[in-house]
N, C-alpha and C positions, 0 to 999 in steps of 0.2 A: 541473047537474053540479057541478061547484066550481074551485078554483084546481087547477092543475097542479103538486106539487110540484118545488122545487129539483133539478134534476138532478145534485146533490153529494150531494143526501138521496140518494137513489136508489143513486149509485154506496156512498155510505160504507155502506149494509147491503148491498151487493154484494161489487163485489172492489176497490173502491179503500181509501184510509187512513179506519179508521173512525170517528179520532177527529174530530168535526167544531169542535169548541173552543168558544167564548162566543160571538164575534162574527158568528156566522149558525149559531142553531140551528134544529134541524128543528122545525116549530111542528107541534102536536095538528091536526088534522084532523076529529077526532071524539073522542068516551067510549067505552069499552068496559066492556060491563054484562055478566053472565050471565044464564041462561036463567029464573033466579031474581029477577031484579032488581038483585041483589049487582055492586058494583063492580068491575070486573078492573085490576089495576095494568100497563103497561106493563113494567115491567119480571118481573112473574110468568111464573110457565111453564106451559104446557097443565095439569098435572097440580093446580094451584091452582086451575081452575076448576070448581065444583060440576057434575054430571052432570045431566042433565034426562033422565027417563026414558030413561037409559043413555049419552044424547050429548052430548059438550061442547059448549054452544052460545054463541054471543057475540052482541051485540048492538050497533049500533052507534047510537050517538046525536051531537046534534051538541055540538058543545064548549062550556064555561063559560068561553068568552074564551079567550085564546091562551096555549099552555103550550107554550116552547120543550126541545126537548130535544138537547143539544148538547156541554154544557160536561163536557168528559172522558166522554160518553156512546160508549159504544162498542157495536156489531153485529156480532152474531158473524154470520159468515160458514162456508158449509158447503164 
């Protein structure tokens, strides 16, 4: 399995404040590739992702060392 994320990550792309700041950022967990191989950035949107015989697909890989995301990062919430 892996680590449990921070329960602040969690609430800050929920409903709580989602700015989380520098001093405890949400760290990668993984890469996000396409169906293609092509990289997907985190901050892209569905529609940036190339189609694989019609379906957006993602893939997940494990991470290239730890990439916190935090500092003035914000989650939108629905």
């Amino acid at each position: 399995m892996g680590e449990r994320p921070a329960r602040q990550w969690a609430e800050a792309a929920t409903d709580r404040d989602p700015n989380l700041g520098g001093s405890d950022p949400a760290i990668r967990r993984f890469r996000l590739l396409d169906g293609h191989g092509g990289h997907v950035y985190p901050e892209g949107v569905p529609a940036g992702t190339e189609p694989l015989d019609g379906t957006r697909v993602l893939v997940l890989h494990p991470p290239n060392g730890a990439f916190g995301m935090g500092l003035v990062r914000v989650f939108e919430s629905t």
